[in-house]
C-alpha distance (Angstrom), angle and dihedral (degrees) to the residues before:
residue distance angle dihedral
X1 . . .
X2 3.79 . .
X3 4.03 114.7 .
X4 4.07 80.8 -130.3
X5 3.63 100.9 50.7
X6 3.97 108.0 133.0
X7 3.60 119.7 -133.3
X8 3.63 95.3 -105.2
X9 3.35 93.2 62.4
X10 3.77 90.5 57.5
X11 3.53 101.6 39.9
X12 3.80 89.3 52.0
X13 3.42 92.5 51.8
X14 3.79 87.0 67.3
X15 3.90 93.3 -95.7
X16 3.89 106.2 157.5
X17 3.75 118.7 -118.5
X18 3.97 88.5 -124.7
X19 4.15 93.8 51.7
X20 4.29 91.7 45.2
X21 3.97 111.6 105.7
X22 4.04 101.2 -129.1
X23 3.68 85.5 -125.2
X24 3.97 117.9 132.7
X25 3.72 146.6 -147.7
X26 3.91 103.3 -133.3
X27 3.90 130.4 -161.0
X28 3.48 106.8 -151.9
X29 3.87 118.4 -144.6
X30 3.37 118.5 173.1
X31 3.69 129.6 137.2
X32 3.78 96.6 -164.2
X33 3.89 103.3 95.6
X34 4.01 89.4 -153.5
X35 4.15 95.9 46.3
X36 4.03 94.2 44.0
X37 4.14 87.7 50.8
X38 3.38 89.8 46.8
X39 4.13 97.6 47.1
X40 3.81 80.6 39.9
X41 4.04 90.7 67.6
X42 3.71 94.2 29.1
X43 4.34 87.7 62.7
X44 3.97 88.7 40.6
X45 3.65 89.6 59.9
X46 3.33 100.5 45.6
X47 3.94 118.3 74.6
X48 3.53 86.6 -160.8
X49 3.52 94.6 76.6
X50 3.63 145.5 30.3
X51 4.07 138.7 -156.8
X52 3.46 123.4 -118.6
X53 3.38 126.5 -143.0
X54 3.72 118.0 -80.0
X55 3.87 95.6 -159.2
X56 3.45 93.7 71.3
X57 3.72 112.7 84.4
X58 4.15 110.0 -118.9
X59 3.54 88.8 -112.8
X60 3.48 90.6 65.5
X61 3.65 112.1 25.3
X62 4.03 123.0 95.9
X63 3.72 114.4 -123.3
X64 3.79 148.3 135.7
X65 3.58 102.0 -140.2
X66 3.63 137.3 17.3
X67 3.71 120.1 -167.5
X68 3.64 123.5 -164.8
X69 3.74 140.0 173.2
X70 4.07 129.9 -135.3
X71 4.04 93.2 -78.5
X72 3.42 106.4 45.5
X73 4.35 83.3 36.2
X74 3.82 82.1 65.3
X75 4.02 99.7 45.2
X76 3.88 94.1 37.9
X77 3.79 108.4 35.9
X78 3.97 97.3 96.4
X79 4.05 84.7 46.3
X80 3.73 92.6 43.3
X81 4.25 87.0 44.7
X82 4.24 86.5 51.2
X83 3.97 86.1 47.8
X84 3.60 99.3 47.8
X85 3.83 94.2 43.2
X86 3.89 93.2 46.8
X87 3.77 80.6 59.1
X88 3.85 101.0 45.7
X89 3.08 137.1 149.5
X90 3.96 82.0 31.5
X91 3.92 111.4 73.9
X92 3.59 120.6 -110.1
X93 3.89 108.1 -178.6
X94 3.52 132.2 -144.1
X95 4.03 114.2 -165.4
X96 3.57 109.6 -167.3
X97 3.75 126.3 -139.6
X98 4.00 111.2 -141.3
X99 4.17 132.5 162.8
X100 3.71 107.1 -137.4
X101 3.80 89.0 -109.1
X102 3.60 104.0 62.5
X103 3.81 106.3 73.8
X104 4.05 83.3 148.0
X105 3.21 89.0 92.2
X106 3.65 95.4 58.8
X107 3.89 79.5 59.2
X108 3.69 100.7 51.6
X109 4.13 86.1 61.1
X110 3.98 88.2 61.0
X111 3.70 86.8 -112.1
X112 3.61 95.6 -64.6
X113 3.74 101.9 124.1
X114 3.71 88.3 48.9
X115 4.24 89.5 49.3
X116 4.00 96.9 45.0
X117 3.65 116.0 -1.2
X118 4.23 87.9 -175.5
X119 3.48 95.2 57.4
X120 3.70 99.6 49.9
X121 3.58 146.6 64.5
X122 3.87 91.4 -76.4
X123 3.78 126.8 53.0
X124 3.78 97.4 -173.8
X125 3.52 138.0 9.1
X126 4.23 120.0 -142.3
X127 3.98 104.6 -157.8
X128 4.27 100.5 -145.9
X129 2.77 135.9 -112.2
X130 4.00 87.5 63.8
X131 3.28 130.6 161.0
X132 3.81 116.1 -111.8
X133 3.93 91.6 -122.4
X134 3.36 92.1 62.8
X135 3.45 99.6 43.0
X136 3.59 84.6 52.9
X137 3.80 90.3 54.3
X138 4.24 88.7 46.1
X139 3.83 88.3 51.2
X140 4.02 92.8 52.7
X141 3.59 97.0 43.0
X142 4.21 94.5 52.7
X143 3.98 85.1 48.1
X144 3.84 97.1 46.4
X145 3.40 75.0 56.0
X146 3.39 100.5 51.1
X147 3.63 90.2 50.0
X148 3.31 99.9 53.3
X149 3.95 88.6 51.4
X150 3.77 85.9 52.7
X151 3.70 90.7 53.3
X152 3.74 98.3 46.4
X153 3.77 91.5 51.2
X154 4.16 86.1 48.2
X155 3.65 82.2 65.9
X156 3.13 104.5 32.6
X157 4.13 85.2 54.9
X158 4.32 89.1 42.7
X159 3.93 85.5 49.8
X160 3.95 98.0 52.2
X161 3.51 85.2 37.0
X162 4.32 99.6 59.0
X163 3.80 77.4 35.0
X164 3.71 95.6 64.0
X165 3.99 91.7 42.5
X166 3.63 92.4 46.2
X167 4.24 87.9 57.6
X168 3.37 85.0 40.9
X169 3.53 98.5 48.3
X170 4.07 116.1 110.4
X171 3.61 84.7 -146.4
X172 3.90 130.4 82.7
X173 3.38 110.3 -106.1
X174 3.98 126.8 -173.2
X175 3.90 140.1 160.5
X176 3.32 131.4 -147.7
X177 4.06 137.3 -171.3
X178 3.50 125.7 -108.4
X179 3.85 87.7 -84.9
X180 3.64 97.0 48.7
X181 4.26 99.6 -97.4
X182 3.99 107.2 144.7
X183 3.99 102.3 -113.1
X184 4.08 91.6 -179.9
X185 4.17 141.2 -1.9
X186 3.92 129.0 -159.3
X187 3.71 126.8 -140.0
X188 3.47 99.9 -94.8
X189 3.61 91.1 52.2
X190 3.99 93.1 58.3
X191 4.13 79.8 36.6
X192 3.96 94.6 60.0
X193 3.72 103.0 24.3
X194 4.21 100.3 37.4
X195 3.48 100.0 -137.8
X196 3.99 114.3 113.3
X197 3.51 124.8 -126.1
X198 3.82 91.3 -93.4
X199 3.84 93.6 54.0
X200 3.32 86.8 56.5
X201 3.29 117.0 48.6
X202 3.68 121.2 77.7
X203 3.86 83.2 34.7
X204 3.72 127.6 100.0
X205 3.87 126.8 -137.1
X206 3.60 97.8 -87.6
X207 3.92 88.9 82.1
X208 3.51 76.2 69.1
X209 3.91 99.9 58.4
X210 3.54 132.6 118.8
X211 3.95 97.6 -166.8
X212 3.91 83.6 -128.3
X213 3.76 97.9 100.2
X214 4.00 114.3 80.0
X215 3.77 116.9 -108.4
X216 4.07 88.7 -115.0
X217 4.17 91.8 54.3
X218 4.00 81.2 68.3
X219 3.76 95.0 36.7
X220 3.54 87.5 57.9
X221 3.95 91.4 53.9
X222 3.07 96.6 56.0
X223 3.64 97.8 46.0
X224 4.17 89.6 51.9
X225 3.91 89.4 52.8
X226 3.33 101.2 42.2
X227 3.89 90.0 52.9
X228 4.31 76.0 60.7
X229 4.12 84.0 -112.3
X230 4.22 120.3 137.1
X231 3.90 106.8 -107.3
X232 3.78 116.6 -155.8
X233 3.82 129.4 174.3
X234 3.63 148.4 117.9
X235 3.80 132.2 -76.0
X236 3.70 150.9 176.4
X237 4.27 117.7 -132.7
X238 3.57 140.1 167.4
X239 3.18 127.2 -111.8
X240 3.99 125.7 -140.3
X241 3.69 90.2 -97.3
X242 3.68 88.2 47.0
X243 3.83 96.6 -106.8
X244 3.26 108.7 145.1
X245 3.94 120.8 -129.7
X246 3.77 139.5 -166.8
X247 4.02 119.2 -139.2
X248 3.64 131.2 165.7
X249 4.33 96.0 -131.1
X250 4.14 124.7 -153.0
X251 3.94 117.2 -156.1
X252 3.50 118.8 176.8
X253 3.86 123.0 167.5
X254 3.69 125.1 -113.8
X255 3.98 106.9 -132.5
X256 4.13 122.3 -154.7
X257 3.80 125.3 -174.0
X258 4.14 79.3 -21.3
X259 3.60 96.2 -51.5
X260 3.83 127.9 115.1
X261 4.16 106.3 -120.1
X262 3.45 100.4 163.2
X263 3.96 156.5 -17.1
X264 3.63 134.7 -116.7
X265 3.72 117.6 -165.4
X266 4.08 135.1 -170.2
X267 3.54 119.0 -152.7
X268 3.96 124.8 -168.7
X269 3.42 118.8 -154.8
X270 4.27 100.8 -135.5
X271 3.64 99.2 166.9
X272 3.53 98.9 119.4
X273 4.03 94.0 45.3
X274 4.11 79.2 49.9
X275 3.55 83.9 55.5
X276 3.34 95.4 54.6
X277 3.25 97.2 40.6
X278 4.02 91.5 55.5
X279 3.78 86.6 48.7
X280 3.52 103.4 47.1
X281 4.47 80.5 50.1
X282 3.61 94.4 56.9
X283 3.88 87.4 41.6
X284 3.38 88.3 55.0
X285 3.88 95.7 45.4
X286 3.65 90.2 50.0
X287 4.06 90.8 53.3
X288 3.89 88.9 44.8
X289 3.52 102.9 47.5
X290 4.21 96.2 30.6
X291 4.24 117.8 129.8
X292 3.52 90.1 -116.7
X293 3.57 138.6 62.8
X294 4.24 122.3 -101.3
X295 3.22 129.4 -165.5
X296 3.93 125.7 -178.9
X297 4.01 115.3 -163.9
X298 3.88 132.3 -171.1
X299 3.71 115.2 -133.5
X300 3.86 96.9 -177.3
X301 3.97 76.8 66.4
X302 3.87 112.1 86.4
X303 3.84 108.1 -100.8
X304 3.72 97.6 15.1
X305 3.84 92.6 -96.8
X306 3.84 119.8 -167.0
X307 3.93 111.3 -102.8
X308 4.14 102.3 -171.6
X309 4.16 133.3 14.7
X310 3.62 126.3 -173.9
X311 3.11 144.1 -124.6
X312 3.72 94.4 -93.2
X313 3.91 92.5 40.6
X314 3.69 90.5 70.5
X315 3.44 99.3 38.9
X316 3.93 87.1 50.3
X317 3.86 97.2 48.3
X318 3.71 95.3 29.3
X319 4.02 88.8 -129.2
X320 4.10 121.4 115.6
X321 3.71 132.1 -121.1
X322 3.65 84.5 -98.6
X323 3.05 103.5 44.5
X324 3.97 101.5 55.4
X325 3.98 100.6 29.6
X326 3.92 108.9 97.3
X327 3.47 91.8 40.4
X328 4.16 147.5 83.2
X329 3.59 120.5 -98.1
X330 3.63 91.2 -123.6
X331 3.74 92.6 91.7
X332 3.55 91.0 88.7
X333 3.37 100.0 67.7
X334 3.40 130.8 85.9
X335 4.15 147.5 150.3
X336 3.42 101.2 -35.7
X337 3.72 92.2 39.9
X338 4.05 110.9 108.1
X339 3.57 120.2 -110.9
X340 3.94 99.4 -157.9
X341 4.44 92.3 61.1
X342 3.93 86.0 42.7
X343 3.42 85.2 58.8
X344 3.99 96.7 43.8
X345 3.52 80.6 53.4
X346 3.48 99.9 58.3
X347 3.18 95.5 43.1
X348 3.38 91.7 56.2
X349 3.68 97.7 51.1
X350 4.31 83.3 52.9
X351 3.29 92.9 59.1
X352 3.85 98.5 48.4
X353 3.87 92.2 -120.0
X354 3.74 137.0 122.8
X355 3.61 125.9 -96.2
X356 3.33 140.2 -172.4
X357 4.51 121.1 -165.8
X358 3.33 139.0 159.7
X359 3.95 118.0 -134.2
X360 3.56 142.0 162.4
X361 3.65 114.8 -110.7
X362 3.68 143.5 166.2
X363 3.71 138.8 -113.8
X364 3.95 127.9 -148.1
X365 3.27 99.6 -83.0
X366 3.81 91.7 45.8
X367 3.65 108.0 -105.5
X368 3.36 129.5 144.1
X369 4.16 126.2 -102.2
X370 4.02 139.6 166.7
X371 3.57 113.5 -123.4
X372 3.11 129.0 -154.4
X373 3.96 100.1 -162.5
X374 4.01 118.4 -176.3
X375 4.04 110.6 -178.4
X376 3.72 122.9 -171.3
X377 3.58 133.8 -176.7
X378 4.26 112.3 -117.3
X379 3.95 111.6 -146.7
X380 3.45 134.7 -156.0
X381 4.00 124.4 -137.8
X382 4.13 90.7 -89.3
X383 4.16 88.2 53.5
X384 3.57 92.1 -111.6
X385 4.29 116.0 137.9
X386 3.91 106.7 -109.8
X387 4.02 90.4 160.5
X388 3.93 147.2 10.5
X389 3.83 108.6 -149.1
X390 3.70 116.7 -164.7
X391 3.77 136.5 -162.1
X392 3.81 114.8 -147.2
X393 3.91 113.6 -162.0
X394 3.84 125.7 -179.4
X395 3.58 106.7 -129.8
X396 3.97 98.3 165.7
X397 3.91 93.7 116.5
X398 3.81 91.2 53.0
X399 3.93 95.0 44.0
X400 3.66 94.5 48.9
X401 3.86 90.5 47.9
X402 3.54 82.1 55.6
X403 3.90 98.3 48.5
X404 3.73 93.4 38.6
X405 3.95 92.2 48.0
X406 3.79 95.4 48.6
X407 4.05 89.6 46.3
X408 3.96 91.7 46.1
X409 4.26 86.1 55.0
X410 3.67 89.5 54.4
X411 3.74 100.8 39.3
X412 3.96 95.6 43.4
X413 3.93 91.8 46.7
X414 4.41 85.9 39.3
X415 4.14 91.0 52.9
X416 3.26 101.7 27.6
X417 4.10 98.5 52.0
X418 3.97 82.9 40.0
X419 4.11 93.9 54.2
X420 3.85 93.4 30.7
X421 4.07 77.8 54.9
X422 3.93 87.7 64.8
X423 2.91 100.3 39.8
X424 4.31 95.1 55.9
X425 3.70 80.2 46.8
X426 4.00 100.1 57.3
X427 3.95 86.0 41.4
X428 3.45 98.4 58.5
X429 3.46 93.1 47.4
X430 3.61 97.0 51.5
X431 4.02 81.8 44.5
X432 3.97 81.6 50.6
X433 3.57 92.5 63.8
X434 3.57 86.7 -127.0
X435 3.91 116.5 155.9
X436 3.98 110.1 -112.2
X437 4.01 120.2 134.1
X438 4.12 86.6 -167.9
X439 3.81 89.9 64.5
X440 3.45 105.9 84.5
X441 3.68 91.7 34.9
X442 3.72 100.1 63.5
X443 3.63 90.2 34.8
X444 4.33 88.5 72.1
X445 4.28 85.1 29.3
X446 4.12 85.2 64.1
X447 3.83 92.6 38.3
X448 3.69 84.3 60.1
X449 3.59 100.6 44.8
X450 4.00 82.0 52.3
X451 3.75 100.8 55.0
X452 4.09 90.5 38.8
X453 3.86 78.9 52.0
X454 3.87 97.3 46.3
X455 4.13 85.8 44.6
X456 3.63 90.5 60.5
X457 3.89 90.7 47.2
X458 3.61 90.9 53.1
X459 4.14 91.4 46.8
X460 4.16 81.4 51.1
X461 3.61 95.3 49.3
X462 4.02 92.7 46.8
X463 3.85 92.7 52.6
X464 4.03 85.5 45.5
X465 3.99 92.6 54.0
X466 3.86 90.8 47.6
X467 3.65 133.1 79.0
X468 3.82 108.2 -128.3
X469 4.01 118.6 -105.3
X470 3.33 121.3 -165.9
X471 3.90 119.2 -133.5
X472 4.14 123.5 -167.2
X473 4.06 106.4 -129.2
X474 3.83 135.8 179.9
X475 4.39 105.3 -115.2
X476 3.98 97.3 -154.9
X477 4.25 88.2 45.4
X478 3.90 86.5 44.9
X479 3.95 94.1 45.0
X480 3.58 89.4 35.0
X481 4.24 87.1 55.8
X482 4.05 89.0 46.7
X483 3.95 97.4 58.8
X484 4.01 98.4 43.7
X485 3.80 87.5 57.7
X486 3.68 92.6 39.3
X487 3.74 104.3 40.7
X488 4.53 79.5 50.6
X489 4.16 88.4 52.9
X490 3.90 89.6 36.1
X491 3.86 113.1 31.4
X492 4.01 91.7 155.6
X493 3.71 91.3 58.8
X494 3.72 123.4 89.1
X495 4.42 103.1 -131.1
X496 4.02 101.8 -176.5
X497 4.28 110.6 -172.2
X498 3.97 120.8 -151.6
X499 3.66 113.4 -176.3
X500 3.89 136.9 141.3
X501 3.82 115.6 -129.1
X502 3.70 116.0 -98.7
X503 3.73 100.2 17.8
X504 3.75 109.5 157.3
X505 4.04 129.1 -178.0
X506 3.55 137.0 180.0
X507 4.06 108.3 -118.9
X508 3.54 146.7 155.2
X509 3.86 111.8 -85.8
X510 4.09 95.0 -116.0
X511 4.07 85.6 45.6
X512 4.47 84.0 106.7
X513 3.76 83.0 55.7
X514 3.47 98.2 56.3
X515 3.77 95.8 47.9
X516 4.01 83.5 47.6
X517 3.52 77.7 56.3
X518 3.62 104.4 54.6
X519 4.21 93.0 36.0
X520 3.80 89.8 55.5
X521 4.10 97.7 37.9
X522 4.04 76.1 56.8
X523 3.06 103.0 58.0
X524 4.10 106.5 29.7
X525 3.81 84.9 55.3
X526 3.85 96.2 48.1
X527 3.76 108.9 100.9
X528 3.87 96.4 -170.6
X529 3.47 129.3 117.5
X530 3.89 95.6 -124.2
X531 3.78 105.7 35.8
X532 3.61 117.1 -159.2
X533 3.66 135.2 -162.4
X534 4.12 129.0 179.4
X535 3.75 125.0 177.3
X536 3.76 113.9 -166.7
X537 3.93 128.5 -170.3
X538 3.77 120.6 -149.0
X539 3.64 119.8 -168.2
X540 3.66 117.4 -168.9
X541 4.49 138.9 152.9
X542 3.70 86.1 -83.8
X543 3.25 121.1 28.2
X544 4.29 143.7 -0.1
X545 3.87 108.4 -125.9
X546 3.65 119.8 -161.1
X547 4.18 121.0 -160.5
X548 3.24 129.0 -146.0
X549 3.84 108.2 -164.5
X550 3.77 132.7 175.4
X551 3.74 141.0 160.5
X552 4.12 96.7 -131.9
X553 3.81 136.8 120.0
X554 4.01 103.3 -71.1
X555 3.65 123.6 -96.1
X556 3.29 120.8 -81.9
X557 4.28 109.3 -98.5
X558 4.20 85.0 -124.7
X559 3.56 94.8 51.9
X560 3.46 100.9 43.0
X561 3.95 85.8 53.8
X562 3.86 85.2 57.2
X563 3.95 85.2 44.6
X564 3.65 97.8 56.0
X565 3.95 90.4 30.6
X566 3.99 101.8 -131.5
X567 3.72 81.4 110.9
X568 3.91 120.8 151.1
X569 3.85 104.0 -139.0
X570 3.95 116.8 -159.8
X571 3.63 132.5 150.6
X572 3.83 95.7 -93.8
X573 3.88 103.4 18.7
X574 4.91 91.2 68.8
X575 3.91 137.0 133.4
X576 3.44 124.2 -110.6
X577 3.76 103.5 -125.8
X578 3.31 144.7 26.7
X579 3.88 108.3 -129.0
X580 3.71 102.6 81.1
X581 3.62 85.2 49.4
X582 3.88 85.5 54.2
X583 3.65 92.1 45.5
X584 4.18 95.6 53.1
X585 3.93 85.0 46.3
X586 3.98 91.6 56.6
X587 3.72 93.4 40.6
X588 4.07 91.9 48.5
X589 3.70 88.9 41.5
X590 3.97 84.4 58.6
X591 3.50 98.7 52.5
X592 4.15 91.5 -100.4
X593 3.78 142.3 116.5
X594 3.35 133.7 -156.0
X595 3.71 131.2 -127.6
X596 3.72 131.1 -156.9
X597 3.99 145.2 -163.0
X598 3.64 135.0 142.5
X599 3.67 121.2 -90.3
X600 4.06 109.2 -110.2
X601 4.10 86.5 -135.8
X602 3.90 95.5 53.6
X603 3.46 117.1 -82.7
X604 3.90 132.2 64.3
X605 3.85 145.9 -82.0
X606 3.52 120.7 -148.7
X607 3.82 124.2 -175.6
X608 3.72 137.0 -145.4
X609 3.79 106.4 -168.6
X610 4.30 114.1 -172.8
X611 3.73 108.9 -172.6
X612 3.86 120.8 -139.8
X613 4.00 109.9 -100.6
């Protein structure tokens, strides 16, 4: 710090009164060559004090003190009035020099420093001779009381200052007494809260209270501040209007000589962020918990992996959150799945534009499903791609309807103009009058064939209309069920049963018809002597597997195609019957698929396999 620096300087530089030195800058001002040489050498000795410089006119000079005799009090005092007023309210003394005998200077004021020596020119008034003790003492006393003008105005400055941000303040801002009585409100409080200043005051918070907080949230403040600790926290008032409004709410306690006086709390209004908030929840909720699957991706990521799955994803797919994040959708495709809409899809996702495909992919335990994919590109406020969301809907029900629907047509109108056919042809040669014993016979053999054939139709078209529900049944009772009834329709066929005890599965409610269906197809279509039928039960960590094995001619390359169900339907290229397509329907329908291969005896081995959930 410079030797020179003035007292202001220090005091506004936050200096307490107590830690300033009650040393002084000091104009010197006297017209008397010998007095201003001696005060000269009296301030250079003194390290409590130090000279200003005289070159500088008093209206521009910094100092603490200027002392001045009768002349230079009668060239100077407008200049010394201007300086002292430029500096108001602080203090700037004058100490005036004056030998006993010249009370004419006293005159020369108009009697004014004699009247109010504080409100003129001069603040003190040194009678010479004087001994330089005492003038040291005079010199202290005018700057202690400079100082302490200094310091008030510090605060007085600091005060308007926090008073001007409080107004200003965007947050509510209120003050209470030790017992909780509002002393003083800002703008923004009467702003947020609509009650005025006057409504307020004299009130305590509770005129803010919404009756939604618990009695022990306010128990709790009051313990924290009167421990002299900072409380902070959220809270829900009422406004004036009875609105009610969330803020997050400061309260600190304002200490004096050790003792809690008052408080002074900030309130911020965060309704709208609670909005927000409350929106973005439900948003959330609605994502989580929607019917179909969503996916969000992050193409600034290398590979476009997937960043978030629902609920409904994993449920769909059969894969977790964990399991599928980090990575590209693409891992649920697989052989069956159709390069040409992959590649509409990609495209797509290129050319930053939405898309919507249907492909075949697979879940985790690698079963078959139709989805129904739509991808769209997510952009931020400068139109640049941050995201691709995608909705994931299983639409296998609907696409087998389709399938199954479009292969009934063909197979109905195939079978039936082929048997209808015969049956015009044994008619007309009855009507012929041609002899034949077999005619009328086959005749009612075809009719039957055609109503077993439109009773299978009609079970088709029933599971078709339905939505598929999913019943919990006992295998060995099921199995069990199948070969009574069989081995009473069949008794020349061999029907062996392999099941472990207490084997239960999840399945469509017709699934004992369709293994009716395949036991019976194997044996009415075995042309052996001794025709033999096993049905095995598996059980293992993923799946139950049910075979279907028999010791007949093998089946027909067309009709296992309709079995399996990767089947190319065309006009001239069709099945037979009906009931294997029945029994892939049931099987799909309960979550299966079936396998085949020939039997290495003769005969063939057809699988149900019913993954574990």
């Amino acid at each position: 710090m410079p030797e020179d620096t003035p007292l202001s300087d220090l005091v506004e530089e936050g200096t307490e009164p107590s830690d300033v030195r009650e040393w002084a800058t000091i104009y010197p001002l006297i017209a008397d060559t010998g007095n201003r040489r001696v005060l000269q050498e009296w301030i250079a000795d003194h390290d409590s004090h130090r000279a200003a410089d005289t070159e500088i006119p008093i209206t521009d000079a910094e100092f603490d003190l200027c002392i001045v005799d009768g002349e230079t009090l009668k060239q100077y005092r407008e200049r010394l009035q201007e300086a002292k007023a430029e500096a108001a309210p602080i203090l700037l003394p004058v100490l005036l020099l004056l030998p006993e005998t010249r009370t004419d200077v006293i005159d020369t004021d108009g009697g004014a420093i004699a009247d109010n020596v504080f409100a003129t020119t001069v603040d003190e008034i040194v009678s010479l001779p004087i001994r330089q003790a005492e003038l040291e003492w005079r010199i202290q006393a005018l700057v202690r009381l400079r100082i302490q003008s200094l310091t008030l105005q510090q605060r007085t400055d600091t005060l308007e200052l926090f008073r001007r941000a409080v107004d200003n303040s965007g947050n509510a801002v209120y003050i209470t007494d030790r017992d909780g009585e509002i002393k003083y409100v800002n703008p923004a409080f009467e702003e947020i809260t609509g009650y005025s200043q006057s409504e307020a005051v004299g009130q305590t918070p509770k005129l803010l209270h919404s009756r939604e907080m618990p009695d022990h949230y306010f128990e709790d403040l009051w313990e924290t501040l009167l421990d002299g600790e900072i409380w902070q926290g959220e809270l829900v008032d009422r406004k004036k209007s009875g609105e009610r409004y969330y803020a997050t709410q400061t309260i600190a306690p304002i200490e004096e000589s050790g003792e809690i006086s008052a408080f002074v709390a900030v309130q911020t209004d965060i309704t709208e962020r609670k909005q927000r908030e409350e929106a973005l929840e439900r948003r959330t909720q609605a994502i989580e918990r929607a019917p179909v699957g969503i996916t969000i991706s992050d193409p600034a990521q290398s590979d476009n992996p997937l960043i978030y799955v629902n609920e409904a994803f994993e449920q769909l797919t059969g894969y977790t959150a964990a399991e599928t994040t980090g990575r590209n959708c693409r891992f649920l495709q697989g052989e069956n799945t159709d390069p040409d809409q992959v590649a509409r899809l990609r495209a797509a996702i290129d050319a930053e534009e939405p898309v919507t495909v249907e492909l075949r992919n697979y879940r985790k335990n690698g079963t078959e499903f139709w989805n129904q994919l739509t991808v769209a590109p997510v952009r931020d406020d400068s139109g640049e791609v941050v995201n691709y969301v995608g909705f994931q809907q299983d639409v296998t029900d609907r696409k087998q309807r389709e399938k199954q629907l479009e292969v009934l047509g063909r197979v109905l109108r195939h079978n039936i103009r082929n048997e209808m056919n015969v049956v015009q042809g044994w008619a007309e040669t009855i009507k012929a009058g041609t002899e034949d014993v077999d005619g009328p016979e086959q005749i009612i053999r075809k009719s039957q064939q055609l109503t077993e054939l439109a009773e299978k139709e009609r079970a088709i078209t029933e599971l078709l209309l339905e939505a598929p529900q999913s019943v919990e049944v006992d295998l060995a009772d099921l199995l069990a069920h199948i070969e009574y009834k069989l081995r009473t329709e069949y008794p020349e066929a061999e029907i062996a049963i392999d099941c472990p005890a207490q084997v239960t599965v999840a399945v469509s409610g017709e699934f004992e018809q369709a293994l009716e269906e395949l036991v019976t197809n194997a044996i009415v279509h075995n042309d052996t002597t001794d025709a033999r039928v096993s049905v095995t039960a598996t059980v293992t960590d993923d799946a139950t597997t049910i075979g279907v094995v028999d010791n007949g001619p093998p089946i027909p390359e067309m009709e296992r195609a309709v079995l399996l169900g990767n089947e190319n339907q065309t006009a001239v290229y069709h099945g037979s019957g009906l009931g294997l397509w029945l029994v892939n329907l049931i099987v799909s329908r309960s979550g299966g698929r079936i396998r085949y291969e020939s039997n290495g005896d003769g005969g063939n081995v057809v699988g149900i396999v019913l993954p574990e959930e």
